[in-house]
N, C-alpha and C positions, 0 to 999 in steps of 0.2 A: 465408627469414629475413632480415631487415633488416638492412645492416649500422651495426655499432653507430659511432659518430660519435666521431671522435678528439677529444681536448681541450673545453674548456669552451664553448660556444657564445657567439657576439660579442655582446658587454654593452651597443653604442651603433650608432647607423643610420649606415649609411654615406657615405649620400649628406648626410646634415648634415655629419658629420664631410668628407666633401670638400670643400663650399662653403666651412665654414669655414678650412679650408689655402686655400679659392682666395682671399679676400678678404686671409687673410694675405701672398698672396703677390703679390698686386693691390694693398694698400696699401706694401709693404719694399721689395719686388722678389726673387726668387731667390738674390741672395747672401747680402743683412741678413735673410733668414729662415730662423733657427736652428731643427733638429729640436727644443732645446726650445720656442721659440715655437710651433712649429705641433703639439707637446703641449700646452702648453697651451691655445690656443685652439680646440683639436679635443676637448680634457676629456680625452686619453684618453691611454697608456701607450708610452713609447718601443717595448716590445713588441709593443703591439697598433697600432700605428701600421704596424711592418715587416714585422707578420704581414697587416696587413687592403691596404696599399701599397707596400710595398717601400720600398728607401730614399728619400731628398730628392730625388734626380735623377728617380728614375719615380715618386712620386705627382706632381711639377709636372708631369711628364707628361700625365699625367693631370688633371689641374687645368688644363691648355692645352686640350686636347681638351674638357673641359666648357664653358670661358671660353667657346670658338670657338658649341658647339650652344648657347649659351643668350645671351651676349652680343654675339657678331661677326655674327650675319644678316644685319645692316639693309645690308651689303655689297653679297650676294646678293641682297638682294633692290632694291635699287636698279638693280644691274646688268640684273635680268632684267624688272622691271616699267616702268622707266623707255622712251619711245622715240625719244629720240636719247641719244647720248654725252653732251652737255653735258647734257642733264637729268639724266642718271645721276650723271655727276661733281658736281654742284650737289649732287645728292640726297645723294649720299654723304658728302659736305663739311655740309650741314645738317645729318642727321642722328646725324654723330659729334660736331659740338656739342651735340646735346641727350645723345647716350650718356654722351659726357665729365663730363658733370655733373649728370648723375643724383643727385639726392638719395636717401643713403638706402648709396650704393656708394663705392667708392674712385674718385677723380675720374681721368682718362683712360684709357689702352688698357693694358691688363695687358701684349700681348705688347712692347710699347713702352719700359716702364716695368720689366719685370721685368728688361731688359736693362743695366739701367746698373750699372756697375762687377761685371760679370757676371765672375768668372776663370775658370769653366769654359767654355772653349773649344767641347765639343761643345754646352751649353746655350746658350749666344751664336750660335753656327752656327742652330742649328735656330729661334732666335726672326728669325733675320736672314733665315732661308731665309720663312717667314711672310710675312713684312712684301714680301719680296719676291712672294712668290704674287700677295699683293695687287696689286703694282703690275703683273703679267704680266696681271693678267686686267682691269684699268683698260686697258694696251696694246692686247691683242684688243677691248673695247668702242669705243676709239675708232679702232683701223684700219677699221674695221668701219664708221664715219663718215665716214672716209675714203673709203672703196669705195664707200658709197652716195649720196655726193656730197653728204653733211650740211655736212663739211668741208672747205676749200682741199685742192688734191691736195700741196701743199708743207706740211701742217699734218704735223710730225713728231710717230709715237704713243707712241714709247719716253720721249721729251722729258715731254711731258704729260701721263704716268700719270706719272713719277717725280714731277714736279711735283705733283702730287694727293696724290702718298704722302708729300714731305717737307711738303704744308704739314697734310694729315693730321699726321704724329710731333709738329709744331712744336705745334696744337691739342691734345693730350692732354697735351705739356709744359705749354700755359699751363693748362690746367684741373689741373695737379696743385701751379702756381701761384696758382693761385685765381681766375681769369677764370669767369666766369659765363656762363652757356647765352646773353645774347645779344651777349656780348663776341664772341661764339667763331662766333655768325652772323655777325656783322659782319666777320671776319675770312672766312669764307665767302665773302662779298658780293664782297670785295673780290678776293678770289683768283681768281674768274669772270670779273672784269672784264677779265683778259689772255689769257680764252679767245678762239679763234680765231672771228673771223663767219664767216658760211655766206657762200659763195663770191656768190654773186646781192646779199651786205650790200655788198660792196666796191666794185661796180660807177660808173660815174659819172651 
């Protein structure tokens, strides 16, 4: 015998109602977005909001987690398709100018932007731990250029992935100022230009 199904069966899709919290929370940031705002823009019911997500703190959860599979690839896959570090770093640096300013979405990087004037402590940790990932696995790509003699054996990788990730943070600031997709290469351009030459550039 079947068993029979507690309560009323959920009235709205789930996965709209997520996107829509994520853009909420992509355009305010996680603190200026009230469970009424993300009722409202979800169409749906404080209760069904707690019953289908749990409170604010775990659906941004979850809204991190989607952002990451559907916005944050071009990362990854820079990382793994590019073949040296500096094309990856370029790549990576291009291509979040074009993300940044998507038409259509909230302009720069959610976990960037969700952080400002953040006062929960564990939420700020966890978006800071992120950003960090990032710059650990920027690190491993370019020691790795290091090793295979792409780059100077004195070219430091902790140095030059933090650098990729602050002028990344700085790029999602200006696009949520209003800089445009080829402001934001130009700023690209330039950031490269302090990249380290290949050891054979240097030579006399």
């Amino acid at each position: 015998m079947a068993t029979k199904q507690r309560g009323r069966p959920r009235s709205f899709d789930r996965e709209t109602a997520l996107e829509k919290a994520l853009r909420a929370f992509w355009e305010d940031g996680y603190e200026a977005t009230s469970i009424s705002d993300l009722t409202r823009v979800m169409g749906i019911g404080a209760p069904s909001l707690y019953a289908a997500f749990g409170d604010k703190k775990t659906l941004f959860e979850e809204v991190i987690e989607s952002y990451i599979q559907e916005y944050g690839g071009f990362i990854d896959r820079a990382l793994a398709e590019e073949p040296t570090a500096r094309d990856a770093m370029e790549r990576v640096l291009c291509d979040a100018a074009v993300e940044y300013t998507q038409p259509g979405r909230p302009p720069g990087c959610l976990i960037v932007s969700a952080a400002t004037n953040c006062s929960s402590g564990e939420v700020a940790e966890s978006l800071r731990l992120m950003r960090e990932q990032n710059v650990r696995l920027f690190e491993r790509r370019i020691r790795a250029g290091v090793a295979s003699g792409e780059l100077p054996e004195e070219a430091d990788p902790d140095s030059l992935a933090r650098y990729v990730g602050a002028v990344m943070q700085g790029m999602s600031q200006q696009a949520r100022d209003g800089a445009g997709r080829a402001e934001l290469e130009a700023v690209a351009g330039v950031a490269m230009r302090a990249w380290p030459e290949r050891p054979e550039a240097g030579g006399a």
